[in-house]
C-alpha positions as CSV (number, residue, x, y, z in Angstrom):
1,X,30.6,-5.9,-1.9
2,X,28.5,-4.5,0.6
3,X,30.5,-3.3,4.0
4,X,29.7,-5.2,7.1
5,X,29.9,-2.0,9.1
6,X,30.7,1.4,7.6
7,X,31.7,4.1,10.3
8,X,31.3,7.8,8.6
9,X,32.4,11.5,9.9
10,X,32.0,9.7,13.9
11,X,32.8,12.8,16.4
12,X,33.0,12.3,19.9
13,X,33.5,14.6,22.7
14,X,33.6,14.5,26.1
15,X,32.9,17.2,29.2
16,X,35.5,17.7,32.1
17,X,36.1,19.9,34.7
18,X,38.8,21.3,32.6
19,X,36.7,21.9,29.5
20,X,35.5,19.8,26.3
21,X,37.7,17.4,24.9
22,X,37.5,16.4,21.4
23,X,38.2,12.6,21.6
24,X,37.4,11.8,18.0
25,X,36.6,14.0,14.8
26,X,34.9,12.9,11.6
27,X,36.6,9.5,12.1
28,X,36.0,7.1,8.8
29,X,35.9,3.6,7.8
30,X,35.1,0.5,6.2
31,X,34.4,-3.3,8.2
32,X,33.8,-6.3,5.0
33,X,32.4,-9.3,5.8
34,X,35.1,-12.1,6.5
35,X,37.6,-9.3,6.8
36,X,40.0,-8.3,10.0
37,X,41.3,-4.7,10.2
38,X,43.5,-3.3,12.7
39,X,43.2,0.3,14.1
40,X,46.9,1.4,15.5
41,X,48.2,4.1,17.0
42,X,49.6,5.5,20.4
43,X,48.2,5.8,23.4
44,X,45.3,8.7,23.6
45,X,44.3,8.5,19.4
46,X,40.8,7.8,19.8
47,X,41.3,3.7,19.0
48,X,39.2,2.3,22.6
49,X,36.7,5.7,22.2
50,X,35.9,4.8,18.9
51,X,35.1,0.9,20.3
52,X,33.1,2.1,23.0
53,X,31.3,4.7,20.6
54,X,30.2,1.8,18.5
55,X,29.4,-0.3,21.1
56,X,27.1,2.1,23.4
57,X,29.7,1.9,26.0
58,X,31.1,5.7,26.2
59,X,30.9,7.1,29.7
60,X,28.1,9.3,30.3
61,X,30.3,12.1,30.4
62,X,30.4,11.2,26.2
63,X,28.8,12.5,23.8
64,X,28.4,12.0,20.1
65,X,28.2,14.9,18.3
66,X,28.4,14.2,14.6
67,X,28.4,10.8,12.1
68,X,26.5,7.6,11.5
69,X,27.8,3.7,12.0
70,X,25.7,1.5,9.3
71,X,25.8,-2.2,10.8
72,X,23.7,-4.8,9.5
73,X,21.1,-1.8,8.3
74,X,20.9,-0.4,11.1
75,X,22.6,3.0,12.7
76,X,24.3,2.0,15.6
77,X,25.0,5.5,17.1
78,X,20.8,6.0,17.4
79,X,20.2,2.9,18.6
80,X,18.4,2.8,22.2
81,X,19.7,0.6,24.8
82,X,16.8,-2.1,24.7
83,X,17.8,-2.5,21.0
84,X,22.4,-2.1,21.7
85,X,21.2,-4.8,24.1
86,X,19.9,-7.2,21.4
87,X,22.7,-6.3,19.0
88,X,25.5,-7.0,21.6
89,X,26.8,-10.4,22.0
90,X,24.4,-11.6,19.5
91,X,26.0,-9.9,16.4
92,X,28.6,-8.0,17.8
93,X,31.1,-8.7,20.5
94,X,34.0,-7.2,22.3
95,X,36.9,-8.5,23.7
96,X,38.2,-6.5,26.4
97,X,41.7,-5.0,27.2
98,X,42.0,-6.4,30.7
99,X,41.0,-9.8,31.2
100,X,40.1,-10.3,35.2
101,X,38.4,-6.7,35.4
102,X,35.9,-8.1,32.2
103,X,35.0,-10.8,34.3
104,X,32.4,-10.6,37.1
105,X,35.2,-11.9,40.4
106,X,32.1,-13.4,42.3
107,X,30.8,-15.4,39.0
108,X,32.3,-18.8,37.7
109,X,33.9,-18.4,34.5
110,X,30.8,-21.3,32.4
111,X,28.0,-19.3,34.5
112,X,29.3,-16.0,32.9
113,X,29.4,-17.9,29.4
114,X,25.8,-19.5,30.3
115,X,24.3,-16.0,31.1
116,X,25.1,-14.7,27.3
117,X,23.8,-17.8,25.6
118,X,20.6,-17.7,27.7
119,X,20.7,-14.2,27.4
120,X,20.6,-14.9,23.3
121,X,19.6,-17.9,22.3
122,X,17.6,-19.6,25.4
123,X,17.1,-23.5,25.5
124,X,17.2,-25.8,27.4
125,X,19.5,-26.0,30.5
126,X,21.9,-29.2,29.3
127,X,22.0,-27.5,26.0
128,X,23.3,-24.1,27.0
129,X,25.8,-25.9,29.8
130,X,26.7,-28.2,26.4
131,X,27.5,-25.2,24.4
132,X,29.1,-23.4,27.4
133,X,31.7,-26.3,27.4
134,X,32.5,-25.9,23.6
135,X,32.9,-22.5,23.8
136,X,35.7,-23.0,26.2
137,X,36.4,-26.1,24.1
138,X,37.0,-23.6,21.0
139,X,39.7,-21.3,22.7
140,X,41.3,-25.0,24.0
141,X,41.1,-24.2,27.7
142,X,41.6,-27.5,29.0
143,X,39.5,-29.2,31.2
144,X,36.6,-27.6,30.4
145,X,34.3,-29.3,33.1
146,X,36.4,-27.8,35.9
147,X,37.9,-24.7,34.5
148,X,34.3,-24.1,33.8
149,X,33.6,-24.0,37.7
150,X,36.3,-21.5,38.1
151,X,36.2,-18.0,39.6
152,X,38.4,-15.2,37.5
153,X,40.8,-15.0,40.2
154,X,42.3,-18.5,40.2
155,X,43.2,-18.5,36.4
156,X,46.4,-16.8,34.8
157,X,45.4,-13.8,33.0
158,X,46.1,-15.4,29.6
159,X,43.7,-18.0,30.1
160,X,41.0,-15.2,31.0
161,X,41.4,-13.8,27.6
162,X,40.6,-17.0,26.4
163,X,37.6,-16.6,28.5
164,X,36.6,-13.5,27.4
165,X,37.2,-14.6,23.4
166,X,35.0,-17.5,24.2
167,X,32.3,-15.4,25.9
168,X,32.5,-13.0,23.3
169,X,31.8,-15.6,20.3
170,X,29.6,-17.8,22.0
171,X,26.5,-16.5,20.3
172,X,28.5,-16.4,17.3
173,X,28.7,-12.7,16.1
174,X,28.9,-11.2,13.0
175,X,31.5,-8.8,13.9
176,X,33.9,-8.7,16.7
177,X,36.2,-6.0,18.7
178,X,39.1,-6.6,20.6
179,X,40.4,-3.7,22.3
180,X,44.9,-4.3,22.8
181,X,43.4,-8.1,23.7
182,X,47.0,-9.2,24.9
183,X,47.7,-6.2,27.2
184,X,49.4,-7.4,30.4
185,X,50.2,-11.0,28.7
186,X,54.1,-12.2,28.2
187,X,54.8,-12.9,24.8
188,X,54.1,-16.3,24.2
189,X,50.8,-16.1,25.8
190,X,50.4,-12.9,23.4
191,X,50.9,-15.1,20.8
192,X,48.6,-18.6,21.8
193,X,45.5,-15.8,22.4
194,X,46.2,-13.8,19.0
195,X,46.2,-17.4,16.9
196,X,43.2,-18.2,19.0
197,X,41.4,-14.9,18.0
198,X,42.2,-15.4,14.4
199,X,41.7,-18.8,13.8
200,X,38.1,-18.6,15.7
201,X,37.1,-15.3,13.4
202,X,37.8,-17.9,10.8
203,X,36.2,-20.5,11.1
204,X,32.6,-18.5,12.5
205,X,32.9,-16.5,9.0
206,X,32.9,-13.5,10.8
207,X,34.5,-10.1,10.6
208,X,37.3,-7.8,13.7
209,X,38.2,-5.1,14.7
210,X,42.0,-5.7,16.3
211,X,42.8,-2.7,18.3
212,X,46.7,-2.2,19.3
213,X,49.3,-0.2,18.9
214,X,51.5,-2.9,18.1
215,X,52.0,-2.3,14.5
216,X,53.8,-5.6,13.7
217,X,51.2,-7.6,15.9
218,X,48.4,-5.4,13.9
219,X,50.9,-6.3,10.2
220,X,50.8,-10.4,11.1
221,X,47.1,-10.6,11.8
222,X,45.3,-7.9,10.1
223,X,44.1,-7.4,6.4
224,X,44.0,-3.6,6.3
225,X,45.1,-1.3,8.2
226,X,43.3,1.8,9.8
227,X,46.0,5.0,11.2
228,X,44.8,7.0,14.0
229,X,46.6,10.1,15.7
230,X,45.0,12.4,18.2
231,X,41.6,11.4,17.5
232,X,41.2,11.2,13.0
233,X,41.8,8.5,11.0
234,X,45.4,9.8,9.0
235,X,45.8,6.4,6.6
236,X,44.2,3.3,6.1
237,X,45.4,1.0,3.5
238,X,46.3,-3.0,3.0
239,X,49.2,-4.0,5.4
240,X,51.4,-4.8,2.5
241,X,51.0,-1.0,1.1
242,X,50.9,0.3,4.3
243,X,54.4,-1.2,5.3
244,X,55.9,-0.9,1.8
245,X,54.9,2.4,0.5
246,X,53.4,4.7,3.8
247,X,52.0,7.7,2.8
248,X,51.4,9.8,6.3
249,X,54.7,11.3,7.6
250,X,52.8,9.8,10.7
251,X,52.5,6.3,9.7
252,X,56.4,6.6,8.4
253,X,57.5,7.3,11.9
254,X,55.0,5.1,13.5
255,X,56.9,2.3,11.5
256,X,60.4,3.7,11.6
257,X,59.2,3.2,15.7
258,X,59.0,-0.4,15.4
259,X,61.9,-2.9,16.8
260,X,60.8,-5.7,14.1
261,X,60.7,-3.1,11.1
262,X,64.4,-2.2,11.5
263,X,67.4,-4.3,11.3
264,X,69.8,-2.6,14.0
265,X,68.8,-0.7,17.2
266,X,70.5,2.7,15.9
267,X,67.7,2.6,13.2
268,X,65.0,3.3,16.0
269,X,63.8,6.8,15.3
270,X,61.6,7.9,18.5
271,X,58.6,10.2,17.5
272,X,59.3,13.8,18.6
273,X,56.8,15.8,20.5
274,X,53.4,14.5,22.0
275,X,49.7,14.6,21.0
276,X,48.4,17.8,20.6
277,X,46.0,18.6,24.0
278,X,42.6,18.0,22.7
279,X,40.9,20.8,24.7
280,X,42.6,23.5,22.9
281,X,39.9,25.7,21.0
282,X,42.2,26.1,17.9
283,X,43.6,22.5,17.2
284,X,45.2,22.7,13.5
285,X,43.5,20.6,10.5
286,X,46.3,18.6,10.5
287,X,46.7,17.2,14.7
288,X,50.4,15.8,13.9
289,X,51.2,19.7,11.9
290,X,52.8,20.7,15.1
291,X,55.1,17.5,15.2
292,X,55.5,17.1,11.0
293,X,59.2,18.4,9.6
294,X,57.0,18.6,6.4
295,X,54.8,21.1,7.7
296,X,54.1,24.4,5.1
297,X,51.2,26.8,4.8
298,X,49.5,24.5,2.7
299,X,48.5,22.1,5.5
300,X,46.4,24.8,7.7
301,X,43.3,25.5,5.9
302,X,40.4,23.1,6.9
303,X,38.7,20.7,6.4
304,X,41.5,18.0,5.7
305,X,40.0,14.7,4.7
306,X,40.9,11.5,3.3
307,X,41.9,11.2,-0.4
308,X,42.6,8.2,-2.3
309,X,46.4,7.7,-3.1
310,X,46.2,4.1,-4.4
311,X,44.1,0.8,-4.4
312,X,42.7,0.6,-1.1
313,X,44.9,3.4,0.1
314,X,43.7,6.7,1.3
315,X,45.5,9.3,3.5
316,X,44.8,12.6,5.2
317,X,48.0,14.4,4.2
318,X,48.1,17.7,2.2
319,X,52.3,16.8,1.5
320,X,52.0,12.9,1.4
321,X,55.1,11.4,0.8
């Protein structure tokens, strides 16, 4: 089957006052139609840089120094802006990570909706205030009429996610990215947007990108699973080989991490150490090397890439376990 988006050796670096950081290096992966995968990982591992690299959204302080992203035949990273423009909220979409900063404050919440359908797919003005109501309609906000007439500030932050999902598939994309979409929510909230999300992928046909670094959030939603540490892609795999059988002394700790995935709190093993500081001149092959107990001389020489280990599985380990 032919990818829906295939993401190869994507590189991204960006200039600051205190030298060149390398945010992502030859990161890897595949997107099938119908199919959702979750990229994980903590904080500062490349997850939202490697949204916004796909997207056209990096800061202009960005730059994108090395790969290709293959969507719908066409290279997203040489894309120019009049043609990101057509793609975006046409075929793909993003969901944002904070709600009410997404959101334009001096906009109602339907004229924000309208402006991407007319933006898209122009008609008539009772048809696109029609399809503005069942977009809200789809991600049950209730009350459409009025909620519609509503500025971001007078709804809860949970029901401007819903929002955002509905803008995001009103034009019905081919591929969608949420970026840690339940950030900021309480838990049952995190759970009504998450079913949302899924159950509207669904039923549009369509293909996501879940970004978190909730692992059992990423384990209940997702179909495959994509591992990032300090900016490379270190595993990817089903969930069900992922969680059973972890290859990556990364994604092994990651897990070992995770409240749900242990049945006492004494089993919580914190990970030691901290991302490596991505300006250094001399990072290792391996980024986790300096944090792995399984480090030897064999993990130092470079490149390090991925390498099948089972079906679906691949990992960027030298001493897998």
């Amino acid at each position: 089957m032919q990818p829906l988006l295939e993401v190869d050796d994507l590189s991204v670096s960006f200039r600051t006052r205190s030298g060149v950081v390398h945010a992502l290096e030859h990161v890897s992966f595949r997107v099938q139609p119908r199919e959702m995968i979750g990229i994980v990982g903590e904080s500062g591992s490349g997850k939202s840089v490697t949204a916004f690299a796909l997207m056209g959204l990096l800061d202009a302080a960005a730059r994108v120094t090395s790969g290709r992203a293959m969507f719908a035949g066409q290279d997203l990273l040489t894309l120019k802006t009049a043609e990101l423009d057509e793609l975006r909220g046409r075929d793909l979409s993003i969901v944002f990570q904070n709600p009410r900063t997404a959101l334009n404050p001096i906009r109602a919440v339907g004229t924000q909706i309208a402006d991407v359908i007319a933006r898209h797919d122009p008609g008539p003005a009772t048809q696109i205030r029609e399809r503005t109501l069942a977009a809200l309609r789809e991600v049950r906000i209730p009350d459409p009429e009025r909620r519609a007439r509503a500025f971001p500030y007078e709804l809860s932050g949970g029901m401007c996610q819903r929002v955002g999902i509905a803008m995001a598939l009103a034009c019905r994309p081919k591929l969608l990215i949420a970026d840690e979409p339940t950030t900021g929510l309480d838990v049952t909230t995190q759970a009504v947007v998450m079913d949302l999300f899924r159950d509207a992928v669904k039923a549009e046909g369509a293909s996501a990108i879940l970004i978190t670094h909730d692992l059992a959030l990423a384990s209940e939603y997702c179909d495959r699973i994509v591992v990032m540490h300090a900016g490379h892609v270190v595993e990817t795999a089903p969930v069900s080989s992922l969680f059973s059988a972890p290859r990556h002394p990364y994604t092994a700790k990651l897990l070992a991490s995770v409240p749900s995935a242990v049945e006492s709190i004494d089993q919580l093993q914190p990970i030691e150490g901290s991302l490596p500081d991505l300006r250094r001149l001399h990072l290792p092959a391996c980024r986790f090397a300096e944090r792995c107990e399984r480090r030897s001389a064999v993990c130092d020489p470079a490149p390090l890439t991925l390498t099948p280990c089972g079906p679906g599985h691949s990992v960027a380990c030298r001493l897998p376990l």
